[in-house]
C-alpha positions in Angstrom: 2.1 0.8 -96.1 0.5 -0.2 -93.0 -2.6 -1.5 -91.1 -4.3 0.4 -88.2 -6.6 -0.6 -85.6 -8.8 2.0 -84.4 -7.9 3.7 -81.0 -5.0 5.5 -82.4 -6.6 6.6 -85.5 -9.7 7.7 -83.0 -7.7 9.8 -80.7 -5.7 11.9 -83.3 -9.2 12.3 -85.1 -10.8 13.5 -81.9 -8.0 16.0 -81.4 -7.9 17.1 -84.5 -3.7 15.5 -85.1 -4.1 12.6 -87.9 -2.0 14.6 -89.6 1.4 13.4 -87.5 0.1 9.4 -89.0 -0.3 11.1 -92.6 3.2 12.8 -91.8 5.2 9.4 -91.9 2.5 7.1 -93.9 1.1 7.8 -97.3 -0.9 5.2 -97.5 -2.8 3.3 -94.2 -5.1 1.0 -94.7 -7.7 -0.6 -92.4 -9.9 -3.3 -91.9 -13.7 -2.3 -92.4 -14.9 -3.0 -88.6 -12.1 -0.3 -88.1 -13.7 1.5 -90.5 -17.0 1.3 -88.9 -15.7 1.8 -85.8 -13.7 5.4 -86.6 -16.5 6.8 -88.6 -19.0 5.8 -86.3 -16.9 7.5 -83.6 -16.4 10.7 -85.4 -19.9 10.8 -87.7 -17.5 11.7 -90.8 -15.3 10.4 -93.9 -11.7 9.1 -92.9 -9.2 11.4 -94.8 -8.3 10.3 -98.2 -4.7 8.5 -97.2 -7.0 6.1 -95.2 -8.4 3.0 -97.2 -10.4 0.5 -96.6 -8.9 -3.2 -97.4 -11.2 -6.9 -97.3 -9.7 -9.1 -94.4 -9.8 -12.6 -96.2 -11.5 -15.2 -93.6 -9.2 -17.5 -92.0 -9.4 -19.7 -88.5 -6.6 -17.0 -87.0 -10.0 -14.3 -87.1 -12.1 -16.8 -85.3 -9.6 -17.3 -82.6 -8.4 -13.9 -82.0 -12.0 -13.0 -81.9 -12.1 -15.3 -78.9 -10.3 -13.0 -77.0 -10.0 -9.2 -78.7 -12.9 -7.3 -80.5 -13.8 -7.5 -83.7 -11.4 -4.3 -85.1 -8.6 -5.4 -83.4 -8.9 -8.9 -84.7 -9.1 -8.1 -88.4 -6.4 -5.5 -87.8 -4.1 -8.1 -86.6 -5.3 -10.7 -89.2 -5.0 -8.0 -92.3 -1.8 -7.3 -91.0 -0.6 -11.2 -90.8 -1.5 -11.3 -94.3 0.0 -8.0 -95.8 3.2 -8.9 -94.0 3.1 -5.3 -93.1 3.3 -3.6 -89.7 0.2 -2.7 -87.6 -0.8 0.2 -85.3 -2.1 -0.8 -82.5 -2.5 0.3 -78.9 -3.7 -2.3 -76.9 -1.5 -4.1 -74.4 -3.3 -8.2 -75.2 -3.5 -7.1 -78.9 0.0 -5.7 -79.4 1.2 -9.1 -77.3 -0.8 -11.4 -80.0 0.6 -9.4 -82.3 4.1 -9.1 -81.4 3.6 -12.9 -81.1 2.5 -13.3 -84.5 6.0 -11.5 -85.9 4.1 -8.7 -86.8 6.2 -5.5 -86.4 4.0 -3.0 -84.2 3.8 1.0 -83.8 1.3 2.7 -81.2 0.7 6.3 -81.1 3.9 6.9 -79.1 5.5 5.5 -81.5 4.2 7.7 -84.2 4.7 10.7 -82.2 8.6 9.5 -81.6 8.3 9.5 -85.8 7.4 12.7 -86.0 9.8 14.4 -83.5 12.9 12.8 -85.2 11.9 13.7 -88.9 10.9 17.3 -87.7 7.2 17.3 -88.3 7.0 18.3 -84.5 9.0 19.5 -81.3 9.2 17.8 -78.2 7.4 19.9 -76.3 4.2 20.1 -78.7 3.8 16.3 -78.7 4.7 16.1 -74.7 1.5 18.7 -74.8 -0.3 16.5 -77.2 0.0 13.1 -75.1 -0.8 15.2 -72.2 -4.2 16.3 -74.0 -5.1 12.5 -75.4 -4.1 11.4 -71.9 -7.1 13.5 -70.3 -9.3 12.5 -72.9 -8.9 8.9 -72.0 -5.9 7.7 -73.3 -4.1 5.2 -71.5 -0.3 5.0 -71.4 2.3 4.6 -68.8 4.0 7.9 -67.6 7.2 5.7 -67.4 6.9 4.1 -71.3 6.7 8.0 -71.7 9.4 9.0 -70.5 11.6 6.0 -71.5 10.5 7.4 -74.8 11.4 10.9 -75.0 14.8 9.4 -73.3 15.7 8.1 -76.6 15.9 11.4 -78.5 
């Protein structure tokens, strides 16, 4: 099991790929700002393997709330409380988080999964990062690389 914030979940939507997150999770769950904020995105229904979990209200969501939005927040908060590892993308989210002892994945990270357990070859998911990276996703060509390195 494990918690997502929405960018990652809104870029493999977009381009059509949430299947490489249902290829190594069964279940993900989310907060419901993410909620709001993938379906609003994407005008449709999350896939079924997405589910939608209450954030119980604690002084941790009013300070992280200070300085990350409101999906990123509950993400990190939900996850805090699960004791299970988040998705998340964000550079000052995945440092708060990391910070927290929460144990973190991005979307590299998930495509990395999905290489080594076969659910795609290298070259389709350098293609893929290439496609999310010109429709706005933002990673480092180096973390990249460093990445792909390590298979």
């Amino acid at each position: 099991m494990i918690i997502s914030d929405s960018t990652t979940l809104i870029i493999l939507l977009d381009l059509g790929r949430i299947k490489l997150l249902s290829n190594i999770f069964s279940k993900v769950y989310v907060p419901q700002s993410v909620f709001e904020e993938v379906t609003f995105k994407n005008h449709s229904a999350l896939p079924e393997f997405i589910k939608v979990i209450e954030v119980e209200q604690e002084e941790l969501l009013d300070d992280l709330m200070l300085l990350l939005d409101k999906g990123e927040s509950e993400a990190i908060v939900l996850a805090k409380q699960k004791h299970w590892p988040l998705i998340i993308d964000e550079k000052k989210g995945q440092k708060i988080a990391i910070n927290l002892k929460i144990n973190i994945i991005g979307l590299l990270g998930i495509i990395y999964l999905n290489i080594k357990k076969n659910h795609i070859q290298e070259t389709e998911a350098k293609e893929f990062l290439q496609i999310a990276i010109e429709h706005g996703y933002r990673i480092s060509q180096k973390l990249i690389n460093e990445t792909f390195s390590q298979l």
